[in-house]
C-alpha positions as CSV (number, residue, x, y, z in Angstrom):
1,X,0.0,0.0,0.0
2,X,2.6,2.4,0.9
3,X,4.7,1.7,-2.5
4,X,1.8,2.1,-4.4
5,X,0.6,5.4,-2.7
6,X,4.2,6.8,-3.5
7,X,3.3,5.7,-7.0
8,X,0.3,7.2,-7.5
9,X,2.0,10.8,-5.6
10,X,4.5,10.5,-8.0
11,X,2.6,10.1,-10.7
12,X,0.3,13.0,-9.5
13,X,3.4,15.4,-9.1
14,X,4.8,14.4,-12.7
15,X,1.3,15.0,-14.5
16,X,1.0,18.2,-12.4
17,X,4.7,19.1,-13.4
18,X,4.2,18.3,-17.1
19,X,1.1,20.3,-17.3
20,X,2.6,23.6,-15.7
21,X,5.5,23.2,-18.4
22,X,2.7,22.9,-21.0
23,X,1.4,25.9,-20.3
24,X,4.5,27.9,-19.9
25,X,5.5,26.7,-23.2
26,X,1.9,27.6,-24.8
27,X,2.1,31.3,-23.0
28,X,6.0,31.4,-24.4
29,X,4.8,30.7,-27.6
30,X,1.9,33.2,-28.1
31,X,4.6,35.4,-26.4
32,X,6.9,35.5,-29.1
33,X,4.5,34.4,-31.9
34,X,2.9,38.1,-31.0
35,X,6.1,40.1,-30.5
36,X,6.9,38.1,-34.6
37,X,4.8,40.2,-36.5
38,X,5.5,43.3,-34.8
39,X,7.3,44.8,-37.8
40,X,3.6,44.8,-40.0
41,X,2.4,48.2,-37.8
42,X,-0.3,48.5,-40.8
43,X,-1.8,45.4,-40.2
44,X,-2.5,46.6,-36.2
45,X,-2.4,49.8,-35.4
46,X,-6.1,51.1,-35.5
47,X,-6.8,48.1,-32.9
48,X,-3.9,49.3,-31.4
49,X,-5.3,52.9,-31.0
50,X,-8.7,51.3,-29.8
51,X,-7.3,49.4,-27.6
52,X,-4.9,51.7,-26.0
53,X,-8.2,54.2,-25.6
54,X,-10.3,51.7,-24.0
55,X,-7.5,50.9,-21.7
56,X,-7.1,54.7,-20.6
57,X,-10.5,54.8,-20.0
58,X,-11.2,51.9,-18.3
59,X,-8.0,52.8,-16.4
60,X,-7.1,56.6,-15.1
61,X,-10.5,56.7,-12.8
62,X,-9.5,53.8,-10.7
63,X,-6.0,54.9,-10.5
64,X,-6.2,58.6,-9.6
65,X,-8.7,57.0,-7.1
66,X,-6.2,54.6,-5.6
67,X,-3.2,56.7,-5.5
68,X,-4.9,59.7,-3.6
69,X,-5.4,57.8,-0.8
70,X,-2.1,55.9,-1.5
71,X,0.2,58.5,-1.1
72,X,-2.0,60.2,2.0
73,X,-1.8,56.9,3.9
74,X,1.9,56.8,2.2
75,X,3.1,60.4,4.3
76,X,0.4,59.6,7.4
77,X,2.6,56.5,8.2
78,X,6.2,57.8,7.5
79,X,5.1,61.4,9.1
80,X,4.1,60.6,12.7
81,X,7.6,58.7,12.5
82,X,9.1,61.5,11.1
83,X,7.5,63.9,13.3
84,X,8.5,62.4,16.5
85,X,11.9,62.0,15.0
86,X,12.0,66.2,14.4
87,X,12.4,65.3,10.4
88,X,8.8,65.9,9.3
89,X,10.3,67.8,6.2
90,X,11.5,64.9,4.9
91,X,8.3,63.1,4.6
92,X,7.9,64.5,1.5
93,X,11.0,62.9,-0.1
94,X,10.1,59.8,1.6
95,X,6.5,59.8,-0.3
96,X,7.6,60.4,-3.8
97,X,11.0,58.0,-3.3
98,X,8.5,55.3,-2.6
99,X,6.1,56.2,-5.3
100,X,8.6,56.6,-8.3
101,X,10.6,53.6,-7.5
102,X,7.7,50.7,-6.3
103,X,4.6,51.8,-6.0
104,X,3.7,53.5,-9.5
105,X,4.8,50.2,-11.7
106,X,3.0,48.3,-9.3
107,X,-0.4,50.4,-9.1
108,X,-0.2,50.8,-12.8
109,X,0.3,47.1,-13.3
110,X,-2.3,46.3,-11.5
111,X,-4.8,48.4,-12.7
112,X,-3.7,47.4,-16.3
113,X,-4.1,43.4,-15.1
114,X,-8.0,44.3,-13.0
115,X,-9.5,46.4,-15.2
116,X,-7.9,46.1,-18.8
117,X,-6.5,42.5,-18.8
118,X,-10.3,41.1,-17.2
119,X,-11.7,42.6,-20.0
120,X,-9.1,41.4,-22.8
121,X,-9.1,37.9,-21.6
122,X,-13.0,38.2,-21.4
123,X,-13.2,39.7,-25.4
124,X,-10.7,36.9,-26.3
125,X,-12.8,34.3,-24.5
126,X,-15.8,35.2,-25.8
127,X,-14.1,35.1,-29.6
128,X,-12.9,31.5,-28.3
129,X,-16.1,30.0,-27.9
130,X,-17.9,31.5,-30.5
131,X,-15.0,29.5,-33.2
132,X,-14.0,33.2,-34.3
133,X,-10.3,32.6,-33.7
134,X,-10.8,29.0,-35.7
135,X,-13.0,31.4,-38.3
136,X,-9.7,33.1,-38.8
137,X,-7.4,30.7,-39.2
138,X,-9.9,29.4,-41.7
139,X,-9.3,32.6,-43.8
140,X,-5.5,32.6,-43.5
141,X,-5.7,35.1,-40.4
142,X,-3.5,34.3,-37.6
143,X,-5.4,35.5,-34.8
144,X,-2.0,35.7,-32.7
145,X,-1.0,38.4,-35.3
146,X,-4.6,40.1,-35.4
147,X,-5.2,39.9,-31.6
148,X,-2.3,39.3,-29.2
149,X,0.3,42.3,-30.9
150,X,-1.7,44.9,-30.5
151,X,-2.7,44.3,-27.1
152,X,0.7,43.4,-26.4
153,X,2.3,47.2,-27.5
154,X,-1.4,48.7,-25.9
155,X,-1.0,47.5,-22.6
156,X,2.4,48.4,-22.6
157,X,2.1,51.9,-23.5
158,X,-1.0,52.9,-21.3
159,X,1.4,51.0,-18.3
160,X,4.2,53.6,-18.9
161,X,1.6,56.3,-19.3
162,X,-0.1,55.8,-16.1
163,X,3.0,56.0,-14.0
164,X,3.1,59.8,-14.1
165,X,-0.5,60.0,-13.1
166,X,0.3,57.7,-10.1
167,X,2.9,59.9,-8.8
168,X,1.4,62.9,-9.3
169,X,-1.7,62.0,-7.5
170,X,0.2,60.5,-4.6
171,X,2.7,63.1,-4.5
172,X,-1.2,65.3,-4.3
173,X,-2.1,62.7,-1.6
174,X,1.2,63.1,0.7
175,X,1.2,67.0,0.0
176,X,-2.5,67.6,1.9
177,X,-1.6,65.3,4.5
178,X,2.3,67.1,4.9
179,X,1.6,70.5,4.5
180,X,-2.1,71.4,5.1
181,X,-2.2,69.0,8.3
182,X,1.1,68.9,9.6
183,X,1.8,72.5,8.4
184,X,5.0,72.1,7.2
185,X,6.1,74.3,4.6
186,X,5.3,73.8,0.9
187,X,9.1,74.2,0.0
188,X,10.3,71.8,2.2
189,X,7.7,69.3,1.4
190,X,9.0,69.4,-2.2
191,X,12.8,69.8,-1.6
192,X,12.7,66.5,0.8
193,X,10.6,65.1,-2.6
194,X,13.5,66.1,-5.1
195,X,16.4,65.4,-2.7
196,X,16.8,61.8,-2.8
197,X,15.7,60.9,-6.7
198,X,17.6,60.7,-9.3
199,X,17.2,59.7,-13.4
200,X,17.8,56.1,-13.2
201,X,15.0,55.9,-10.5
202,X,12.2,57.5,-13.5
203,X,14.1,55.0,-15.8
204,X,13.6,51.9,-14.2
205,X,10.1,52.3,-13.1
206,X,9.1,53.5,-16.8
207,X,10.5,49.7,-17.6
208,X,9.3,47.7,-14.6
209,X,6.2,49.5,-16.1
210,X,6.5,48.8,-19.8
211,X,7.5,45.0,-18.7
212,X,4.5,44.7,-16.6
213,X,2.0,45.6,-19.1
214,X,3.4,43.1,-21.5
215,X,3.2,40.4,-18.8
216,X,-0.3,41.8,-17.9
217,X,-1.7,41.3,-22.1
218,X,0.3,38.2,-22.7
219,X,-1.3,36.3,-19.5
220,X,-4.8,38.2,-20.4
221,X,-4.6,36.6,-23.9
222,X,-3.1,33.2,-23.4
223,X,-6.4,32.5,-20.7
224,X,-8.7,34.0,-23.4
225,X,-7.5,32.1,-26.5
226,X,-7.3,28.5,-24.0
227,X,-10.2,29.0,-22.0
228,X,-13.0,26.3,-22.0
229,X,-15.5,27.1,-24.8
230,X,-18.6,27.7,-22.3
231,X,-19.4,30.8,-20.7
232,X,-18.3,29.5,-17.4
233,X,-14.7,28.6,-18.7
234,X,-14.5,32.1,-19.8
235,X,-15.0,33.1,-16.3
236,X,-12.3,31.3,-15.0
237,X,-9.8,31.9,-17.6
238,X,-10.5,35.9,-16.5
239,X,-9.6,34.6,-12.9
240,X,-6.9,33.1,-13.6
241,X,-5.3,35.9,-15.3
242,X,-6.0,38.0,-13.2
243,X,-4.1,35.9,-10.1
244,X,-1.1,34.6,-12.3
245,X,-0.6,37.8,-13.3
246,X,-0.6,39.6,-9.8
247,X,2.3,36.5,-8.9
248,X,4.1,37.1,-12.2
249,X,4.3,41.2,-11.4
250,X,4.9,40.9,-7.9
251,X,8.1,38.4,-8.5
252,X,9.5,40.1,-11.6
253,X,9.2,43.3,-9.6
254,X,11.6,41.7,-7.2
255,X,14.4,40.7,-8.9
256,X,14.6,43.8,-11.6
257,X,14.5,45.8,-8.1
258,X,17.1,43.6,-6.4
259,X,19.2,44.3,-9.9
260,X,19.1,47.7,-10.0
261,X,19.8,48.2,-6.0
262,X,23.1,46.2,-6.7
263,X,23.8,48.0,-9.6
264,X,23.0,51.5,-8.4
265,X,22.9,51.5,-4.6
266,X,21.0,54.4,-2.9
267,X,22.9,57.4,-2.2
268,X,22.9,58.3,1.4
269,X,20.9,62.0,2.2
């Protein structure tokens, strides 16, 4: 009994093993099967302009709306630290360093992966089990081409484009809760703010960005074109997404962070 229990684990873990591999390999190649044809701009660009507008508007509400409070709760944290410490000018610098550098990819990412990747993996889904991505291969149309690329270089773009709007509405966030509670003084607020950035910082979240709105489409369409043709596998496939890529963002977050910390280390104040 024992032998064959450890058969039948084994068994378990090498089916389970095989299958993840499956589908890393399927997501690899709709990955690079999209980025193939991204030479042919006339073949995708108007979906590409729809689909960057429906992705700004489905996306800079919710994000003003997150990183109001964000960067109020961001400066009401690090200021009563700071203000028993007698350094409540330098909440300001504390605010914006952690905006620019985690919290503006992230919130971006996230919003891109909630709002606009639901939807994409829902509208690819929905193609799925009507046979419209079989209709096109029927015609010679490879739907990877048609579909995937454009939402690839859309998700992207509206990523990088949403970073400024997350630090300036946090920076808005941390300046009412600095200044107009605490009282300090607008020029301080902003000097502390300025102090302690510097290029590379804009840089790499503007990539951490850019990379996590390609991770967000690619997972968004790989659950869309795979899902289970009924209405209820469409449902899960926008789950899914949704939770492998929060995991996916939150890990490659890590190590391009850990990369650039041992390649740039902070400068001290």
């Amino acid at each position: 009994m024992a032998v064959g229990g450890r058969d039948r684990v084994t068994g378990y873990l090498v089916r389970r093993s095989t299958d993840v591999f499956g589908r890393v390999g399927d997501m690899s190649v709709i990955a690079l099967e999209g980025f193939r044809r991204t030479w042919d701009v006339r073949t995708w660009f108007w979906e590409y302009i729809q689909q960057c507008w429906f992705l700004a508007r489905v996306t800079s509400l919710p994000v003003l709306l997150v990183s109001l409070p964000l960067g109020a709760t961001v400066a009401l944290q690090v200021g009563q630290l700071a203000w028993q410490l007698g350094a409540s000018s330098a909440t300001g610098g504390a605010v914006v360093v952690g905006l620019v550098r985690e919290v503006a990819p992230m919130a971006s990412a996230l919003l891109i992966a909630g709002a606009g990747g639901s939807a994409m993996t829902s509208d690819i889904g929905a193609r799925n089990i009507r046979d419209e991505l079989a209709a096109m291969e029927v015609m010679a149309v490879n739907p990877i081409h048609r579909l995937v690329t454009p939402r690839l270089w859309a998700a992207s773009t509206v990523a990088v484009l949403l970073v400024p709007l997350v630090i300036v509405a946090g920076a808005g966030g941390g300046y009412f809760f600095n200044v107009v509670i605490q009282g300090v003084t607008p020029g301080a607020y902003f000097d502390g703010a300025v102090s302690l950035l510097v290029t590379s910082d804009l840089l790499v979240t503007l990539f951490k960005a850019w990379i996590f709105g390609f991770i967000a489409a690619i997972m968004s369409c790989y659950f869309g074109m795979t899902c289970q043709t009924s209405p209820v596998g469409v449902g899960r496939a926008v789950n899914q997404s949704t939770v492998v890529t929060f995991m996916l963002v939150f890990a490659v977050n890590y190590v391009i962070t850990m990369i650039y910390f041992l390649a740039y280390p902070p400068r001290p104040m």
